[in-house]
C-alpha positions, 0 to 999 in steps of 0.5 A: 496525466501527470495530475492523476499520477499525482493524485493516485500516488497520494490515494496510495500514500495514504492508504498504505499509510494508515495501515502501517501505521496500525501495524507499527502500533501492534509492533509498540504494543507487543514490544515487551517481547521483540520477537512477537513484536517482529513476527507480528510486523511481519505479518502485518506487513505481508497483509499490507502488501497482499492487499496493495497488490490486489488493489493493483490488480483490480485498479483498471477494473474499477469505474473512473467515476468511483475513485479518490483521484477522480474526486480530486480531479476539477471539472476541467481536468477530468478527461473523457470517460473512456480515457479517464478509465485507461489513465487512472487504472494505470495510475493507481495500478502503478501506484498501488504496486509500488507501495505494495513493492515498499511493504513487502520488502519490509516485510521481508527484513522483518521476516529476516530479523525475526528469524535471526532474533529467534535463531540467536536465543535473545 
């Protein structure tokens, strides 16, 4: 169990990163303009965290066969179908989650910041 949990959060890790990763590079891009920069983090960030949560929600749903942490299971490891699909669903629902957890709370302080900026005339 502990292999797939690993496995799941190192799928999320990834997943969630490359997307943050375009966010930041919009944040760069718009950086002559911090508040345009802030805003589009922002909504940046809301997306990232939108899109983790329905991964989330739709991780148990999803065949065990057609996942990353099945593929980075070896023959041996892999568990029987029928529990494959309970223990990678929690897995990368737990997963998933708590890195949609991460990116909404950044969300959120860049929505704060936003409005503060915008709020104290810089």
């Amino acid at each position: 169990m502990e292999r797939i949990r690993e496995l799941a959060f190192a799928w999320a890790a990834r997943e969630s990163g490359l997307a943050v990763l375009g966010v930041i590079g919009v944040m760069f891009t718009l950086a002559g303009d911090p508040v345009l920069a802030l805003k589009a983090g922002a909504i940046g960030f809301t997306l990232v965290a939108a899109l983790l949560m329905f991964r989330a929600d739709r991780a148990p749903l999803r065949e065990p066969e057609g996942t990353e942490v099945w593929s980075g299971l070896k023959r041996e490891e892999r568990p029987p179908r029928a529990v494959a699909r309970r223990l990678i669903g929690r897995a990368n629902r737990e997963a998933a989650s708590t890195f949609g957890w991460y990116s909404a709370g950044t969300a959120v302080a860049l929505w704060i910041t936003e409005i503060g900026v915008t709020l104290s005339g810089f």
